[in-house]
PDB file with SEQRES, HELIX, SHEET and CRYST1 records, atoms N, CA, C and O in Angstrom:
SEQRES   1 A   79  UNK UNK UNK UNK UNK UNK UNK UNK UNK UNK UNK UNK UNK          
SEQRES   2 A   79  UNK UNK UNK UNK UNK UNK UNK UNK UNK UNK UNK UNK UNK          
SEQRES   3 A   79  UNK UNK UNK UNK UNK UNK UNK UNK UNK UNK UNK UNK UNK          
SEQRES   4 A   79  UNK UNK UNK UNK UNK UNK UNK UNK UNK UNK UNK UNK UNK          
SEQRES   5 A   79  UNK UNK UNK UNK UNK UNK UNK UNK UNK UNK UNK UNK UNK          
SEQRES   6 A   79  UNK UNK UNK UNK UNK UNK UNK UNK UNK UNK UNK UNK UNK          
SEQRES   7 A   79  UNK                                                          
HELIX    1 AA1 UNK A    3  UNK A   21  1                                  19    
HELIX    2 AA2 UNK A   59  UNK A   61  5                                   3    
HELIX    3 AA3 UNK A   63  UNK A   73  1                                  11    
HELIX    4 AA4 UNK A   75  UNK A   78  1                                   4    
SHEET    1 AA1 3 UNK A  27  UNK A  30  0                                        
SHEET    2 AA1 3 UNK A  36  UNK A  43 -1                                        
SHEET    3 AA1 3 UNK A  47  UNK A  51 -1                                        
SHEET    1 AA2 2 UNK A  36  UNK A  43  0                                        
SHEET    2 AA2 2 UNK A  54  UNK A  55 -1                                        
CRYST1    1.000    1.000    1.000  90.00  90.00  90.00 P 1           1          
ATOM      1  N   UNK A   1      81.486 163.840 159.711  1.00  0.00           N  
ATOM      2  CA  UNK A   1      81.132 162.454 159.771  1.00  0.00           C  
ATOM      3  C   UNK A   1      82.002 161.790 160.829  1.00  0.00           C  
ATOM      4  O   UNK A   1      83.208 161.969 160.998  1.00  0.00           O  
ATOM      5  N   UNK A   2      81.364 161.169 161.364  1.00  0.00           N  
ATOM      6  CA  UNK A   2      82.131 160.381 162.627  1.00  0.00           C  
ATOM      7  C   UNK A   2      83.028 159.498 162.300  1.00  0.00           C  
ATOM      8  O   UNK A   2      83.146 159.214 161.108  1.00  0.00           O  
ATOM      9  N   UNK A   3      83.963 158.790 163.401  1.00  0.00           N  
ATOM     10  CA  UNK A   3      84.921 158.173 162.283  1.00  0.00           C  
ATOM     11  C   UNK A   3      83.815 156.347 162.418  1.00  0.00           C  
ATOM     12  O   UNK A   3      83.932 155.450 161.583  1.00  0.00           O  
ATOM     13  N   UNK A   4      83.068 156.291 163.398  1.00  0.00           N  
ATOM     14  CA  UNK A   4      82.055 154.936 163.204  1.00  0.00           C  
ATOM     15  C   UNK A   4      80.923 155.199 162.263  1.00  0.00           C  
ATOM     16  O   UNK A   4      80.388 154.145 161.920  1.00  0.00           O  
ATOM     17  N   UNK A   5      80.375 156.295 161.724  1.00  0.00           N  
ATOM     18  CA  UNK A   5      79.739 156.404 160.358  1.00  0.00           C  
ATOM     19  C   UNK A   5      80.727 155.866 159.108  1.00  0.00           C  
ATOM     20  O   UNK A   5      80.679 154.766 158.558  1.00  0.00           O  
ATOM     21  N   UNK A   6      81.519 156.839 158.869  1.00  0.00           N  
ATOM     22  CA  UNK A   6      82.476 156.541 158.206  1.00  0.00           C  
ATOM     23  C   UNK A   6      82.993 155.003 157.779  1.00  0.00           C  
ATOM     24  O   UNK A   6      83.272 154.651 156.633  1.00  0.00           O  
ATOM     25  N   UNK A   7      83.033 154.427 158.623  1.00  0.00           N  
ATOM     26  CA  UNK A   7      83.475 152.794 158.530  1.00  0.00           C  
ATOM     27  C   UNK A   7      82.287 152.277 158.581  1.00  0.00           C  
ATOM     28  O   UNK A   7      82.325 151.152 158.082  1.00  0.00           O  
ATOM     29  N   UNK A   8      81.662 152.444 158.799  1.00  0.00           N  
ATOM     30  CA  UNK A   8      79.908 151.814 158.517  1.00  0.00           C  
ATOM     31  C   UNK A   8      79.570 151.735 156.979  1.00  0.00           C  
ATOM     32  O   UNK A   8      79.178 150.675 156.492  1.00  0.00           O  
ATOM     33  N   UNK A   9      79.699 152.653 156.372  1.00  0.00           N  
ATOM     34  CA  UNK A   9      79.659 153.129 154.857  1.00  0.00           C  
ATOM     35  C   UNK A   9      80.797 152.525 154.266  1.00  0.00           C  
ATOM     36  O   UNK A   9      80.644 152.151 153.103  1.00  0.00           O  
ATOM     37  N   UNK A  10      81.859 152.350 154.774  1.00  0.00           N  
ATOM     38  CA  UNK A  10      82.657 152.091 153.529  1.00  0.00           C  
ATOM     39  C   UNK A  10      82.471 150.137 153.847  1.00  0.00           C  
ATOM     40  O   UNK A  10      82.829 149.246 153.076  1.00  0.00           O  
ATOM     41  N   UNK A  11      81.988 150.022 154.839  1.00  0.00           N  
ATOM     42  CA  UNK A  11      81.521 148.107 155.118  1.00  0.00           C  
ATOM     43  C   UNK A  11      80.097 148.251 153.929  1.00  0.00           C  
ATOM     44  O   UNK A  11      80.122 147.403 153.037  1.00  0.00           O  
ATOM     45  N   UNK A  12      79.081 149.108 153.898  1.00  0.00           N  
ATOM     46  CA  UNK A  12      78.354 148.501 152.604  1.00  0.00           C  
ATOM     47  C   UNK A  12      78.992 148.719 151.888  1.00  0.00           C  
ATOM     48  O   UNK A  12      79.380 147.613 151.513  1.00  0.00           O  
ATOM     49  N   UNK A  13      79.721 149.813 151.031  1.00  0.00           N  
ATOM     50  CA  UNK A  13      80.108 149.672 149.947  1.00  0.00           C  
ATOM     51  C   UNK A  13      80.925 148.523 149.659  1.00  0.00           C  
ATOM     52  O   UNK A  13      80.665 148.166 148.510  1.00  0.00           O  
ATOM     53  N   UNK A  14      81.802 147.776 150.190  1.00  0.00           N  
ATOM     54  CA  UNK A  14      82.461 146.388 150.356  1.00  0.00           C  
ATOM     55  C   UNK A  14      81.467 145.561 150.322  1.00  0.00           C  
ATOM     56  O   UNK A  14      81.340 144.968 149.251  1.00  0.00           O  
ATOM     57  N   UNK A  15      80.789 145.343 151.062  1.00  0.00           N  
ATOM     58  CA  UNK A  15      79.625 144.119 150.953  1.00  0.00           C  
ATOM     59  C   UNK A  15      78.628 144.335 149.676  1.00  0.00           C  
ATOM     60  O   UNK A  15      78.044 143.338 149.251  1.00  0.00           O  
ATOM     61  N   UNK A  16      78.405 145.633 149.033  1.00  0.00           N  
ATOM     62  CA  UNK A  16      77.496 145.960 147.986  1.00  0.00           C  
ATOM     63  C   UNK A  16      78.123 144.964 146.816  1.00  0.00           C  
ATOM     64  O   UNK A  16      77.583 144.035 146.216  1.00  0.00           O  
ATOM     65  N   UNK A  17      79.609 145.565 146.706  1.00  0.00           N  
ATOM     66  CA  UNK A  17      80.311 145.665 145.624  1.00  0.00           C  
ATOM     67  C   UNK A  17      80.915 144.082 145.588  1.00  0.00           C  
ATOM     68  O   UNK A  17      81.304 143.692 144.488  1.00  0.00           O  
ATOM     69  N   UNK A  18      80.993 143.340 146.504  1.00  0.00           N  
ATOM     70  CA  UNK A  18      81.122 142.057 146.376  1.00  0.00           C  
ATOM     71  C   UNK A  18      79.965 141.211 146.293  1.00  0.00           C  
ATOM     72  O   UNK A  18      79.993 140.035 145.931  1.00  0.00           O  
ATOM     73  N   UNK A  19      78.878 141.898 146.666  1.00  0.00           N  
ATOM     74  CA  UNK A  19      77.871 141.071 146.218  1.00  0.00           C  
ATOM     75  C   UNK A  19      77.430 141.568 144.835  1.00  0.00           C  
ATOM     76  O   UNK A  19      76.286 141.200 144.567  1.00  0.00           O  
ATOM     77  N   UNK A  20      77.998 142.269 143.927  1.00  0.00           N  
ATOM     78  CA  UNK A  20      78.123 142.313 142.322  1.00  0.00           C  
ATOM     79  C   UNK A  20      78.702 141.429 141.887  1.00  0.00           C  
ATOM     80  O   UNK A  20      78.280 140.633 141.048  1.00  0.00           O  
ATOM     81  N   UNK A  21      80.157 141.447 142.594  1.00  0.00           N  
ATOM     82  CA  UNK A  21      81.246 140.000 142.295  1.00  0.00           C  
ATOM     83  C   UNK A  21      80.677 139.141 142.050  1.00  0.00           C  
ATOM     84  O   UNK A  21      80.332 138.809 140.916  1.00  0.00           O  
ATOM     85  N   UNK A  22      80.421 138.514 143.191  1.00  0.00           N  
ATOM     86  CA  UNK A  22      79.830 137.152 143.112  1.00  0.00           C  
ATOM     87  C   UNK A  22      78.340 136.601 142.156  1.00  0.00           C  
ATOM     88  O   UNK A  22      77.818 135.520 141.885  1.00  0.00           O  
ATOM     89  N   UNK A  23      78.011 138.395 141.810  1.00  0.00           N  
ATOM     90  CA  UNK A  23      76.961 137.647 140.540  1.00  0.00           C  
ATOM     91  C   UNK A  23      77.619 137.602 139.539  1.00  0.00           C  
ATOM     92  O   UNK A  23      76.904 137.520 138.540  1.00  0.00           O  
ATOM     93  N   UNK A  24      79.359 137.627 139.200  1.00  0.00           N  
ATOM     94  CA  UNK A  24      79.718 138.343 137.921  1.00  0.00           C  
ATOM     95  C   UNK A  24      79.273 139.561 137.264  1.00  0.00           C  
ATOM     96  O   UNK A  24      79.300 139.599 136.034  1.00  0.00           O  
ATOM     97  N   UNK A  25      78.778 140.778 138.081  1.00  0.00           N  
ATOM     98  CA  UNK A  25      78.346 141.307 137.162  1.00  0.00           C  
ATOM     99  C   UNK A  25      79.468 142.761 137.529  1.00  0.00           C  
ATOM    100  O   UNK A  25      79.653 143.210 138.660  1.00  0.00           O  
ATOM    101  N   UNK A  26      79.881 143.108 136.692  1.00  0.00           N  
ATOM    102  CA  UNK A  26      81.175 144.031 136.868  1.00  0.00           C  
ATOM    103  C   UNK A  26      80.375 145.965 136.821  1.00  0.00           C  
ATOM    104  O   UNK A  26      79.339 146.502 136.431  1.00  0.00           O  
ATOM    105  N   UNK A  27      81.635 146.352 137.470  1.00  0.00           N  
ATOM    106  CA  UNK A  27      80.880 147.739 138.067  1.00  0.00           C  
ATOM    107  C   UNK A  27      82.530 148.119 138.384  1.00  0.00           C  
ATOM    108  O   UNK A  27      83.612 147.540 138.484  1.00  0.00           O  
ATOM    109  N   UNK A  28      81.955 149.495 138.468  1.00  0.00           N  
ATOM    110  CA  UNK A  28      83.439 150.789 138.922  1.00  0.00           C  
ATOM    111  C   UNK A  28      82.853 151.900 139.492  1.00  0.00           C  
ATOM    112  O   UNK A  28      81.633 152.065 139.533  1.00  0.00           O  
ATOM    113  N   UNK A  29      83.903 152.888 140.059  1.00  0.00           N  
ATOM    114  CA  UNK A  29      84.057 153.817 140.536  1.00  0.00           C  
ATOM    115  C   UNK A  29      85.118 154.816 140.343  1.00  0.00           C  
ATOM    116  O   UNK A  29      86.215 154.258 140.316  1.00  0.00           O  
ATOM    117  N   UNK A  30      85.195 156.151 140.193  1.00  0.00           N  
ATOM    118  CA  UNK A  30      86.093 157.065 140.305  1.00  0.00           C  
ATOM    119  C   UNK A  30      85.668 157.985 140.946  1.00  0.00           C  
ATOM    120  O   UNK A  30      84.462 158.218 140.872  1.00  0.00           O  
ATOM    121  N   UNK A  31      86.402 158.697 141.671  1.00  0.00           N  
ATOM    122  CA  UNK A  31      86.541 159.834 142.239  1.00  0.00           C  
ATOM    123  C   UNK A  31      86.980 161.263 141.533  1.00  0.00           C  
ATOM    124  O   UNK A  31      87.995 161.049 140.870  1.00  0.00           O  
ATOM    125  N   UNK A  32      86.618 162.483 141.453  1.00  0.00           N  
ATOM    126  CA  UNK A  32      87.225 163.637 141.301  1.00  0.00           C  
ATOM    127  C   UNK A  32      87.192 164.063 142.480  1.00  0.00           C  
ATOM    128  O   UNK A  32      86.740 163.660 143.552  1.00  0.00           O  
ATOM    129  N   UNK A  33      88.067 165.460 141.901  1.00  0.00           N  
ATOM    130  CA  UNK A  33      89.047 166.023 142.898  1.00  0.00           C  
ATOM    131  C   UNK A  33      87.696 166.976 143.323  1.00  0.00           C  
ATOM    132  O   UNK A  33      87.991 167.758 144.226  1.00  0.00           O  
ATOM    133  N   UNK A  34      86.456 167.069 142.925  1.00  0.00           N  
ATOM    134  CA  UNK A  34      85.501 168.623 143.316  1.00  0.00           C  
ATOM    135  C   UNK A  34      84.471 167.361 144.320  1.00  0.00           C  
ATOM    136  O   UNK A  34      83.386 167.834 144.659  1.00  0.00           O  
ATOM    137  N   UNK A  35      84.618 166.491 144.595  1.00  0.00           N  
ATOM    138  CA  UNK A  35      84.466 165.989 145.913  1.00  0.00           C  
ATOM    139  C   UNK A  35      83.050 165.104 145.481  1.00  0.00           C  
ATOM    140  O   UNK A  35      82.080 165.089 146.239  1.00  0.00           O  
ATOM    141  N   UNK A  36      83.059 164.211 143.879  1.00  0.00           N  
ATOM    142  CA  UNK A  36      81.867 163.904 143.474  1.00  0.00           C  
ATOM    143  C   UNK A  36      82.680 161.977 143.231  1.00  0.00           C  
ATOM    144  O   UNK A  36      83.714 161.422 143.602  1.00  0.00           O  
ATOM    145  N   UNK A  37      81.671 161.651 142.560  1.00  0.00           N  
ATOM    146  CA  UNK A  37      81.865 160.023 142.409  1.00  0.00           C  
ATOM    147  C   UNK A  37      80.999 159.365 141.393  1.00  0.00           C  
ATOM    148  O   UNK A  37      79.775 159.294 141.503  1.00  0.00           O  
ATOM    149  N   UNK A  38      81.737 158.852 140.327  1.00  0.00           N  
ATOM    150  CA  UNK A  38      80.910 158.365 139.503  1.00  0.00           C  
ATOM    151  C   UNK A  38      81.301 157.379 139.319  1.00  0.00           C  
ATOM    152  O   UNK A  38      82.430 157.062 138.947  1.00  0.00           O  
ATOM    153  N   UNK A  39      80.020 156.456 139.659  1.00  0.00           N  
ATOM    154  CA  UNK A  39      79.338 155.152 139.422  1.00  0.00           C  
ATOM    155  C   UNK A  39      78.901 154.074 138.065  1.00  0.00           C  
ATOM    156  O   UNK A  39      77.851 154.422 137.526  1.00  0.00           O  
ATOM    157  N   UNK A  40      79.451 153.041 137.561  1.00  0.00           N  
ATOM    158  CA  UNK A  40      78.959 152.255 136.367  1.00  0.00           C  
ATOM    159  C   UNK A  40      78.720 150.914 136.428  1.00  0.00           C  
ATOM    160  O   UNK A  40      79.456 150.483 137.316  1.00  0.00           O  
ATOM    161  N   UNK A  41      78.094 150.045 135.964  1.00  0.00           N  
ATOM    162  CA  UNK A  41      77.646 149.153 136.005  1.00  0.00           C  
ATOM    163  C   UNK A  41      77.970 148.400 134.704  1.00  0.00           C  
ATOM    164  O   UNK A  41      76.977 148.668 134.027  1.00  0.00           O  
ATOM    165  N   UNK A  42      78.670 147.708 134.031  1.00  0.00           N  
ATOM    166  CA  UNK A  42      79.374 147.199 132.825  1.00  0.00           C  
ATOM    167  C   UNK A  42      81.014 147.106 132.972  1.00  0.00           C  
ATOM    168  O   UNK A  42      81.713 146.772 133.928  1.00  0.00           O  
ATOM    169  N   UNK A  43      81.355 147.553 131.588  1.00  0.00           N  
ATOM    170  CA  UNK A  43      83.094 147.729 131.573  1.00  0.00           C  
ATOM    171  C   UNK A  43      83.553 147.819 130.459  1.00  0.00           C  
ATOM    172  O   UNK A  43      82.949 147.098 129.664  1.00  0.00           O  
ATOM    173  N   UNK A  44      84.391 148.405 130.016  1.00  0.00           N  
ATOM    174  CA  UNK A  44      85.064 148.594 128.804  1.00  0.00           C  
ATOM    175  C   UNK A  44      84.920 147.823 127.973  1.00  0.00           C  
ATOM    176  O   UNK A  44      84.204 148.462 127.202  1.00  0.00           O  
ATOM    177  N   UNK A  45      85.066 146.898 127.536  1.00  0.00           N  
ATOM    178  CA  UNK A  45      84.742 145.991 126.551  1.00  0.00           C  
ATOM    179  C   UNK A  45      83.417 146.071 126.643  1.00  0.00           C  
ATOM    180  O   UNK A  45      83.172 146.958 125.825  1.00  0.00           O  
ATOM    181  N   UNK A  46      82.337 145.714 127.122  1.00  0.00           N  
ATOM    182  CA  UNK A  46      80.753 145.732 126.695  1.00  0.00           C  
ATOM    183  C   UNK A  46      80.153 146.680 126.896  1.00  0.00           C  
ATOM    184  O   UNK A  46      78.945 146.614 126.668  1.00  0.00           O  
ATOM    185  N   UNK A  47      80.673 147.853 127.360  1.00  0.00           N  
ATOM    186  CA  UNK A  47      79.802 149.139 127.942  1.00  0.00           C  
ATOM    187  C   UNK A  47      79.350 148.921 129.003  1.00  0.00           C  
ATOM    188  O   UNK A  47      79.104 147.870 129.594  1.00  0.00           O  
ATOM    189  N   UNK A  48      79.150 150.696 129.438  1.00  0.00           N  
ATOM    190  CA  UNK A  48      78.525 150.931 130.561  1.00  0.00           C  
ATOM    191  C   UNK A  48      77.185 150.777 129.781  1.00  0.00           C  
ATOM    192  O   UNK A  48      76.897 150.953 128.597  1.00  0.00           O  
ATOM    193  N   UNK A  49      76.128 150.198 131.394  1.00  0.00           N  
ATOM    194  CA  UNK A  49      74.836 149.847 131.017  1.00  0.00           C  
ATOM    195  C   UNK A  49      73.996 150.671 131.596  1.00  0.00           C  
ATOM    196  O   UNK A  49      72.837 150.852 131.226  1.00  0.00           O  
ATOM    197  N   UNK A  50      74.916 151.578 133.178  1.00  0.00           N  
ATOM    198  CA  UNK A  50      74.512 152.241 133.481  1.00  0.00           C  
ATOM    199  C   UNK A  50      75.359 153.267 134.322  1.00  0.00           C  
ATOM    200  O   UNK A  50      76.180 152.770 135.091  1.00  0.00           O  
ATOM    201  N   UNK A  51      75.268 154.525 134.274  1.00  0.00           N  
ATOM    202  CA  UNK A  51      76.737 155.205 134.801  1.00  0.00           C  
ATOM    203  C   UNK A  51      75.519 156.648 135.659  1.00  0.00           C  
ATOM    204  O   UNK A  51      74.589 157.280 135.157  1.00  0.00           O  
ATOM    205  N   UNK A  52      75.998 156.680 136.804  1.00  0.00           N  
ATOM    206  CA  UNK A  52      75.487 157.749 137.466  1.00  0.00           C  
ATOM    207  C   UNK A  52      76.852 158.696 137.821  1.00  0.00           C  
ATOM    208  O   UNK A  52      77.989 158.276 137.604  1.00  0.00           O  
ATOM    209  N   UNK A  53      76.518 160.311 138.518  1.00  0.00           N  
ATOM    210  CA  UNK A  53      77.413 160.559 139.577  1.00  0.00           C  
ATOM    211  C   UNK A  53      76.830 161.250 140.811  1.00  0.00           C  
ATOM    212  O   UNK A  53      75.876 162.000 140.605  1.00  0.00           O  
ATOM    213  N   UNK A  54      77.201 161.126 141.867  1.00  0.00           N  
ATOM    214  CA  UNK A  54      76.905 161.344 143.511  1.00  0.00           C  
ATOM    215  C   UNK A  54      77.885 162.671 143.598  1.00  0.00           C  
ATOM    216  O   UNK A  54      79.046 162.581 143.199  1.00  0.00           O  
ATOM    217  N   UNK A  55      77.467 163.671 144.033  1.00  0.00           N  
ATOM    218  CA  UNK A  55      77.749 164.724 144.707  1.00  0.00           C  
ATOM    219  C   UNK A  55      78.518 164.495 146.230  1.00  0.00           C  
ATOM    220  O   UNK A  55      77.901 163.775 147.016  1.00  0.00           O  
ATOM    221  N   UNK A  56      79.542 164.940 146.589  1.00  0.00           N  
ATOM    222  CA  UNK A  56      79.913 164.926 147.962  1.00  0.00           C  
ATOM    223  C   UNK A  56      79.158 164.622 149.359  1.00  0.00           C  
ATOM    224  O   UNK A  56      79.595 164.019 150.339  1.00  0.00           O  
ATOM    225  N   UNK A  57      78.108 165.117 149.191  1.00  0.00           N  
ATOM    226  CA  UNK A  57      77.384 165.036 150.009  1.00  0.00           C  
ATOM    227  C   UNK A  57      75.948 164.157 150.126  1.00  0.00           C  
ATOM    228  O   UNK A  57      75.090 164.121 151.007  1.00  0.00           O  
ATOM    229  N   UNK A  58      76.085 163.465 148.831  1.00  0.00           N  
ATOM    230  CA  UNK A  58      74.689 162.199 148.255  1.00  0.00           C  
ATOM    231  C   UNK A  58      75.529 160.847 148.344  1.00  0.00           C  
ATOM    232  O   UNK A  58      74.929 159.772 148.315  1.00  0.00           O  
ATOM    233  N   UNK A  59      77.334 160.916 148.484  1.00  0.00           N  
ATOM    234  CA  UNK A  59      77.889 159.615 148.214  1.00  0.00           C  
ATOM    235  C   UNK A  59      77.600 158.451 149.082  1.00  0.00           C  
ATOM    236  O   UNK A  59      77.919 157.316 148.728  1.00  0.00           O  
ATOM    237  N   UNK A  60      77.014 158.690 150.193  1.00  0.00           N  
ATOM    238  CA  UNK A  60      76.561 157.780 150.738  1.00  0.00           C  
ATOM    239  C   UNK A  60      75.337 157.042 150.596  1.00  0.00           C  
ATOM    240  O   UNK A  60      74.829 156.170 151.300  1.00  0.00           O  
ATOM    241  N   UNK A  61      74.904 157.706 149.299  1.00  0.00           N  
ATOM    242  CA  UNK A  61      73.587 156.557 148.529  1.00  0.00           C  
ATOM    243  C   UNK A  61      74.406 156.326 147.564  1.00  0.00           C  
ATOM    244  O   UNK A  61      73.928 156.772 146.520  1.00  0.00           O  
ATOM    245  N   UNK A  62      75.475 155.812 147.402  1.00  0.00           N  
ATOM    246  CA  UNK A  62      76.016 155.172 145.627  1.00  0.00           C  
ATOM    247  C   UNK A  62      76.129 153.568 146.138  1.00  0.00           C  
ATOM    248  O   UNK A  62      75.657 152.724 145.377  1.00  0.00           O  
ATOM    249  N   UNK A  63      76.645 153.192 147.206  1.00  0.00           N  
ATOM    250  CA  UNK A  63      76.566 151.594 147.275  1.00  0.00           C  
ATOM    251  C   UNK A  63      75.316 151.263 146.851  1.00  0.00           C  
ATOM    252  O   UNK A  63      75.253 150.535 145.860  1.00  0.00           O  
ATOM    253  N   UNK A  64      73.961 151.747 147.543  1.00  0.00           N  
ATOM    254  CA  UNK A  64      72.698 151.076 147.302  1.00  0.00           C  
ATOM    255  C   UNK A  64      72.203 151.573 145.832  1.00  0.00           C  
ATOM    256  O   UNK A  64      71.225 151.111 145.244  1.00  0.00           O  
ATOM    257  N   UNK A  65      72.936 152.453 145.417  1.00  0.00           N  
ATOM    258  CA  UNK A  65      72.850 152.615 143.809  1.00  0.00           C  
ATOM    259  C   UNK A  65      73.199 151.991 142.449  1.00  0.00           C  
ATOM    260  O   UNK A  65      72.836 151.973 141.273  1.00  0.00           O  
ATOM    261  N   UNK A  66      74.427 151.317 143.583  1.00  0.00           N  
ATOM    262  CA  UNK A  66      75.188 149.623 142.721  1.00  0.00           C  
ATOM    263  C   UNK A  66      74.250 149.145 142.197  1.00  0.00           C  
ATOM    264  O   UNK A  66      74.039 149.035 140.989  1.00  0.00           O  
ATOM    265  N   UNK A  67      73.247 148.637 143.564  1.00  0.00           N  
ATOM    266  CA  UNK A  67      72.603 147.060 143.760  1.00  0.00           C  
ATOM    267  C   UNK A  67      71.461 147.437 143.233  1.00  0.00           C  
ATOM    268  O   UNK A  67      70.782 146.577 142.673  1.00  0.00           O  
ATOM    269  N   UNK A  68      70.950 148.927 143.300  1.00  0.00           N  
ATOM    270  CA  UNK A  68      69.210 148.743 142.566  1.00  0.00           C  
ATOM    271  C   UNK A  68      69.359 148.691 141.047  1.00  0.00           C  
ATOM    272  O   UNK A  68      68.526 147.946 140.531  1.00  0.00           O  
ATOM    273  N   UNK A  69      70.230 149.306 140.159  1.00  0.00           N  
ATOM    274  CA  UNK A  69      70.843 149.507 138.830  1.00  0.00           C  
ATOM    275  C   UNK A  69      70.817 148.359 139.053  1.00  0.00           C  
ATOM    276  O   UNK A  69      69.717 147.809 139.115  1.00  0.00           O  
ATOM    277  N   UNK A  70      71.974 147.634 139.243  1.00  0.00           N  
ATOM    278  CA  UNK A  70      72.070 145.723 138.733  1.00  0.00           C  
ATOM    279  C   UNK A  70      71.159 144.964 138.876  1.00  0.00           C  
ATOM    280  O   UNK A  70      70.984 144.286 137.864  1.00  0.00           O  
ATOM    281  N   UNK A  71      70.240 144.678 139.957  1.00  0.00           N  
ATOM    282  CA  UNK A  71      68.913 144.398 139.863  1.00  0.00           C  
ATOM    283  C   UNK A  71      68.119 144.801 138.933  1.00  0.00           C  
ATOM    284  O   UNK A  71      67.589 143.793 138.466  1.00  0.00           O  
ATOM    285  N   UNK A  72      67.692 145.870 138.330  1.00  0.00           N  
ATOM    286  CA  UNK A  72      67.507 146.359 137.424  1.00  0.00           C  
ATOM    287  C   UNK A  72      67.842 145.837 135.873  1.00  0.00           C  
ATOM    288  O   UNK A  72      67.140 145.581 134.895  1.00  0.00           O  
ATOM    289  N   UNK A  73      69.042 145.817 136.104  1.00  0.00           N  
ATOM    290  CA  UNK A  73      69.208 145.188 134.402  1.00  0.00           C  
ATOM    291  C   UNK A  73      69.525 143.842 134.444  1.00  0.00           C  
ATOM    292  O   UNK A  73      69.301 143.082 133.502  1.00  0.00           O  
ATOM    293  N   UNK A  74      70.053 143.499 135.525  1.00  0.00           N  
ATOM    294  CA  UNK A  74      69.971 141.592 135.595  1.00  0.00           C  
ATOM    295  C   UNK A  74      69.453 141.268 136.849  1.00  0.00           C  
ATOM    296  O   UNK A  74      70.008 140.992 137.912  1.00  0.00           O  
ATOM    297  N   UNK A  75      68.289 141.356 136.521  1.00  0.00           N  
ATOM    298  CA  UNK A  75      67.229 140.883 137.694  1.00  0.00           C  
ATOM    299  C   UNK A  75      67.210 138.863 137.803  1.00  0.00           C  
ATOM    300  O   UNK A  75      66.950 138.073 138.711  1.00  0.00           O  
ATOM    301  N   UNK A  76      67.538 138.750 136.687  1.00  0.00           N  
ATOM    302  CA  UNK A  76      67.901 137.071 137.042  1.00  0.00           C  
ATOM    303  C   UNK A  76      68.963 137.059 138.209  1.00  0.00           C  
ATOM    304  O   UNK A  76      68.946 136.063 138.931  1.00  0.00           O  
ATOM    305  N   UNK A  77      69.977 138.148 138.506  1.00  0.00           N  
ATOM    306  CA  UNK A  77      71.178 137.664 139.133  1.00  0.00           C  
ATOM    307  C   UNK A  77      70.703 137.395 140.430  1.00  0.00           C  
ATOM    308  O   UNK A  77      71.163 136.620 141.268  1.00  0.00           O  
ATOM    309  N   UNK A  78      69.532 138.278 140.497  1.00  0.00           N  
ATOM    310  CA  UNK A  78      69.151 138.138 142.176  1.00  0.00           C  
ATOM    311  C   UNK A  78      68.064 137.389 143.142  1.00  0.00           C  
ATOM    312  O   UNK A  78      67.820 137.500 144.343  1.00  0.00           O  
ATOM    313  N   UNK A  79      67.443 136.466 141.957  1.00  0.00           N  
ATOM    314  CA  UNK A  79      66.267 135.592 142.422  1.00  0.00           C  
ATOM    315  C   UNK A  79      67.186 134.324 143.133  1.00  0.00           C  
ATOM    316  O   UNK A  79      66.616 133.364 143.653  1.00  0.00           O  
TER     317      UNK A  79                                                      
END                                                                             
């Protein structure tokens, strides 16, 4: 990956993930060490509403995986 791909991707995931912020609607991420990433949409106190994980090589569809999940379950947030 180039290092201008690279920073391209990690600008949506910033812009994805703040445009969750700003609906209030809370979300996470972790990393393992076998090169995967899992994705949730909730939070400890109310639950996950929705939790995926991305393979090393799919992680560059998890930002737009944020925003269709949250759309998805709070489709008010985005009209």
């Amino acid at each position: 990956m180039s290092p201008r791909a690279s920073r391209r991707e990690y600008c949506q995931a910033h812009n994805h993930i703040a445009t969750l912020y700003a609906r209030e609607i809370n979300c996470g991420c972790e990393t393992f060490w076998d090169g995967s990433i899992r994705l949730w949409i909730g939070d400890r106190v109310n639950g996950h509403k929705a939790e995926t994980m991305f393979s090393r090589h799919r992680m560059s569809e998890a930002p737009q995986w944020l925003i269709d999940e949250a759309a998805r379950l709070y489709p008010g947030a985005f009209q």
